[in-house]
C-alpha positions in Angstrom: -16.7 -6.1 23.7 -16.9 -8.8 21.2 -17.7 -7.5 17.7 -16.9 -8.6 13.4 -13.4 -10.2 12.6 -12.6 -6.4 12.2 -9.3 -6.3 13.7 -6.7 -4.1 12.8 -2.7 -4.5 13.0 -1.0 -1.1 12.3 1.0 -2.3 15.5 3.4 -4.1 15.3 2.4 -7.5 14.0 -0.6 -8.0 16.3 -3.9 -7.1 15.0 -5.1 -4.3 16.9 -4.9 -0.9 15.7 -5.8 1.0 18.6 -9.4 -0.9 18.8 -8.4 -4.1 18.2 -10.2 -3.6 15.3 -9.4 -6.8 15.1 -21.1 -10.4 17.9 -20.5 -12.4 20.5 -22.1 -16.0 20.5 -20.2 -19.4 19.7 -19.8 -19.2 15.9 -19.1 -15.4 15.4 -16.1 -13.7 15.0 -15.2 -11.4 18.0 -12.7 -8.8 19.1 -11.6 -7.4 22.5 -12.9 -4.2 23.9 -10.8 -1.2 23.3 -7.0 -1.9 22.9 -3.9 0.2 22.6 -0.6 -0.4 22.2 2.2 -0.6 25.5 6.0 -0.5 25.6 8.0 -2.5 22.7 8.6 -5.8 23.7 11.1 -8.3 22.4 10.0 -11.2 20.6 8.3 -13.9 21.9 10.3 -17.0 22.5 7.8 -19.7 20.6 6.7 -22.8 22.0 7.8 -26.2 21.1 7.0 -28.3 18.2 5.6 -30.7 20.0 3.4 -28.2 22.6 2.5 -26.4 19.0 1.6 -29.4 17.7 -0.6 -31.0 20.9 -2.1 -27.2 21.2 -5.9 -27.2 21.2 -7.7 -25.3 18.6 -10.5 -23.9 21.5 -9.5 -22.8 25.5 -11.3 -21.7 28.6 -10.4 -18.6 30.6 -12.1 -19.0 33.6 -12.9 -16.1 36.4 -13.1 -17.9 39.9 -13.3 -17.6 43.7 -10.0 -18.8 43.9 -7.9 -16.9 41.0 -7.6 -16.8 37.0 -7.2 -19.8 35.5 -6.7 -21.2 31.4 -8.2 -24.8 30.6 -4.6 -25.3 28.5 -1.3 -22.7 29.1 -1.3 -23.2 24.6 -4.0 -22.7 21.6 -3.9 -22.7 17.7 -5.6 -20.5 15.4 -8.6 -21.1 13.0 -8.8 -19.8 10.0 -11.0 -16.8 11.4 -9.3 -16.0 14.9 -9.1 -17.6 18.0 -11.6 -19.8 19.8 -12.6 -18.6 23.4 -14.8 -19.4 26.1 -14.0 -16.3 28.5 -16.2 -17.7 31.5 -17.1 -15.5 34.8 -17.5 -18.0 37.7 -17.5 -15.7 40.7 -21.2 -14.3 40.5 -19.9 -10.8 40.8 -18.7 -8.4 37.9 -15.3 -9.0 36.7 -13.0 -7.9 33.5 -10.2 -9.4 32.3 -7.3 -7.7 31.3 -5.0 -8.4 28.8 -1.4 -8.1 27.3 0.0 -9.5 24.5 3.7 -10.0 23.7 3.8 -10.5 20.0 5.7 -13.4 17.9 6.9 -10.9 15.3 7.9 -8.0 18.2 7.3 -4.5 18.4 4.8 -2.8 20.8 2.4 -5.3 23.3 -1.1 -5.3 22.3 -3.4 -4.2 25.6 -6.9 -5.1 26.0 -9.7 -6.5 27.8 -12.6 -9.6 27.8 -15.9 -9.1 29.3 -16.3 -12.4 30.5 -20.3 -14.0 31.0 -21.8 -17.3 32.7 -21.9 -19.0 29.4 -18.9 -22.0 28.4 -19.7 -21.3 24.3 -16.7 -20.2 23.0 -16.4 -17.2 20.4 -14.2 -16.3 17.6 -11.8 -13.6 18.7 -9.6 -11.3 16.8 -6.2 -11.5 18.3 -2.3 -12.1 17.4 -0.2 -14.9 17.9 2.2 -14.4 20.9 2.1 -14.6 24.5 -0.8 -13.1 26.2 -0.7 -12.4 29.9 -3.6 -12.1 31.7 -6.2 -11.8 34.5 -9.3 -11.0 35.8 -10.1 -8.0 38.2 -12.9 -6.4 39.2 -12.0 -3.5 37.1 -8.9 -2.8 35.0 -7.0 -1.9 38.1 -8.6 -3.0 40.9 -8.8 -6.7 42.9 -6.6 -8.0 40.3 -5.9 -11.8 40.2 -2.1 -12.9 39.7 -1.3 -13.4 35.8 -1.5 -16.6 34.1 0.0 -16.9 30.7 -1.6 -18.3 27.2 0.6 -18.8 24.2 -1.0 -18.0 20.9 0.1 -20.0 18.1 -0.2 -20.6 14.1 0.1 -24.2 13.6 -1.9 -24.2 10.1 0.0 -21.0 9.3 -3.6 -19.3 8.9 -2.6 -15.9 10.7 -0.4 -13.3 8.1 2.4 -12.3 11.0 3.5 -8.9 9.8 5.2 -5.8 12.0 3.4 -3.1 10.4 6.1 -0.5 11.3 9.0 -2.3 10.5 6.9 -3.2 6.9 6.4 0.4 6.2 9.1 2.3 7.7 6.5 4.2 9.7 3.9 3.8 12.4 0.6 4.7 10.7 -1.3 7.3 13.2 -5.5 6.2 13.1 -7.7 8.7 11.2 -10.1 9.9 13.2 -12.4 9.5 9.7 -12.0 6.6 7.9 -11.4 7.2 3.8 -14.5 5.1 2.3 -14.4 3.5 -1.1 -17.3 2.2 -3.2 -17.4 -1.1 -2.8 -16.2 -3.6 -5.5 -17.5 -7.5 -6.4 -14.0 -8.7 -5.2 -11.4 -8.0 -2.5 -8.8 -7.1 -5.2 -10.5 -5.2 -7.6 -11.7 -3.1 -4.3 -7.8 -2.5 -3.4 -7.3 -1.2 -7.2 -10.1 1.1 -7.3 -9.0 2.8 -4.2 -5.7 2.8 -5.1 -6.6 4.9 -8.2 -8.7 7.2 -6.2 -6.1 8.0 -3.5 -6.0 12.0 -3.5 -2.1 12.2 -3.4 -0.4 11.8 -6.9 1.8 8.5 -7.1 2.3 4.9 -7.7 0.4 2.9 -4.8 0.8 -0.8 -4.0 -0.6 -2.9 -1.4 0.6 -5.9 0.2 -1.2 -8.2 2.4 -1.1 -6.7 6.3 -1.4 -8.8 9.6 -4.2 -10.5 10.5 -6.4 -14.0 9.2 -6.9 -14.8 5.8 -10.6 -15.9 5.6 -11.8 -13.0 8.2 -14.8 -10.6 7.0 -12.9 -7.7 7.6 -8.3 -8.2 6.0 -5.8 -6.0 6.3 -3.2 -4.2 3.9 -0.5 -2.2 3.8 -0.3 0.7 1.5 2.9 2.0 -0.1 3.7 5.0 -2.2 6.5 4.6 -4.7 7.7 2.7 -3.3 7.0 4.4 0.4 5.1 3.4 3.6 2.0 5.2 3.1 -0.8 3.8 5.2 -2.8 0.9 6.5 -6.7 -0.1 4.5 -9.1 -2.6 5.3 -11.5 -4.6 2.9 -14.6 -5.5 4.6 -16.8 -8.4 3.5 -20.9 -6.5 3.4 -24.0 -8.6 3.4 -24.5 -8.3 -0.2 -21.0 -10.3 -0.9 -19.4 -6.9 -2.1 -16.1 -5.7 -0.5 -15.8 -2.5 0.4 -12.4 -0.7 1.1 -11.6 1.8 3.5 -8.2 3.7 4.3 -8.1 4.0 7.9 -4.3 4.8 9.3 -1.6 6.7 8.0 1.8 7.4 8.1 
């Protein structure tokens, strides 16, 4: 499940595009196993000032004999995603399942945690909102009740954007990504694939959903002046940034 700050938001404002594009292990950044999008939802009704403020900036979702449970019902940002310990307790398999009403509206992001033994917590790729969940021993079977997490942005380090509503579209995946030569910085990689976009026009990009200092950012793609699509920049080993084009409208 977990895998690189590579999360996508070309639903809604969450930041899963169908994978949740949003390594498991304390420090890395993670994402949820497969996600898709459910049913628009209204808006989330935020949290107080003074429960946003009190939030922790790490919680536990725990797997027991006895039900589903969260160390804290609230839980800030970082700067990368959100810190996790998604524990198993039972000593039998178990999945946790997912839904997550976003803070700027449109569709629910779904998905699931494969939760282990260990208490480290991990970086995860995921929205702000309010995420429903519980464990089960698979994604529809011997489900626990739901207990509910808020997910907020004290710090303001998550980009809330509805994707749709931004474009005037709902970018479908490509089943191929577009693939760019890579560039020394994350904007000169945005104007060189902007100049090498096959369909004549004037392209801008604007800054999509998802955290600021992740490996892998978001962007939404307009051509004059017209929802055109959804890229990512991702961050390689050799400090290059490489852009890809990987939903469309």
């Amino acid at each position: 499940m977990p895998r690189p700050n590579t999360a996508l938001a070309l639903i809604g404002g969450g930041m899963c595009l169908v994978t949740a594009l949003t390594g498991c292990g304390g420090s890395s950044q993670s994402s949820p196993s497969a996600s898709a999008t459910a049913t628009s939802a209204p808006a989330v009704t935020p949290p107080s000032k003074a429960a946003i403020a009190a939030a922790p900036t790490t919680v536990t979702i725990s797997c027991t004999t006895k039900g589903t449970t969260v160390s804290k019902p609230i839980v800030t940002t970082s700067s990368t995603g959100v810190s996790l310990a998604v524990v198993n307790r039972t000593g039998k398999q178990r999945v946790v399942g997912y839904q997550i009403t976003l803070a700027s509206g449109g569709p629910a992001v779904l998905g699931s945690f494969e939760p282990t033994t260990s208490t480290k917590p991990a970086i995860y790729d995921l929205p702000t909102g309010r995420m429903d969940l519980r464990c089960g021993t698979s994604a529809n079977t011997g489900l626990d009740d739901d207990v509910s997490l808020a997910i907020v942005d004290r710090k303001s380090y998550y980009n809330s954007v509805n994707t749709a509503q931004a474009l005037g579209c709902t970018p479908k995946k490509l089943s191929t990504e577009r693939i760019f030569p890579a560039r020394a910085t994350r904007a000169d990689a945005l104007t060189l694939m902007a100049e090498r976009l096959p369909t004549p026009g004037k392209y801008t990009v604007t800054s999509g959903p998802g955290y600021k200092a992740a490996n892998v950012t978001t962007h939404l793609v307009l051509r004059n002046g017209r929802g055109y699509g959804v890229a990512t920049v991702t961050l390689l080993p050799n400090l290059s940034y490489r852009p890809a084009v990987v939903a469309t409208c």
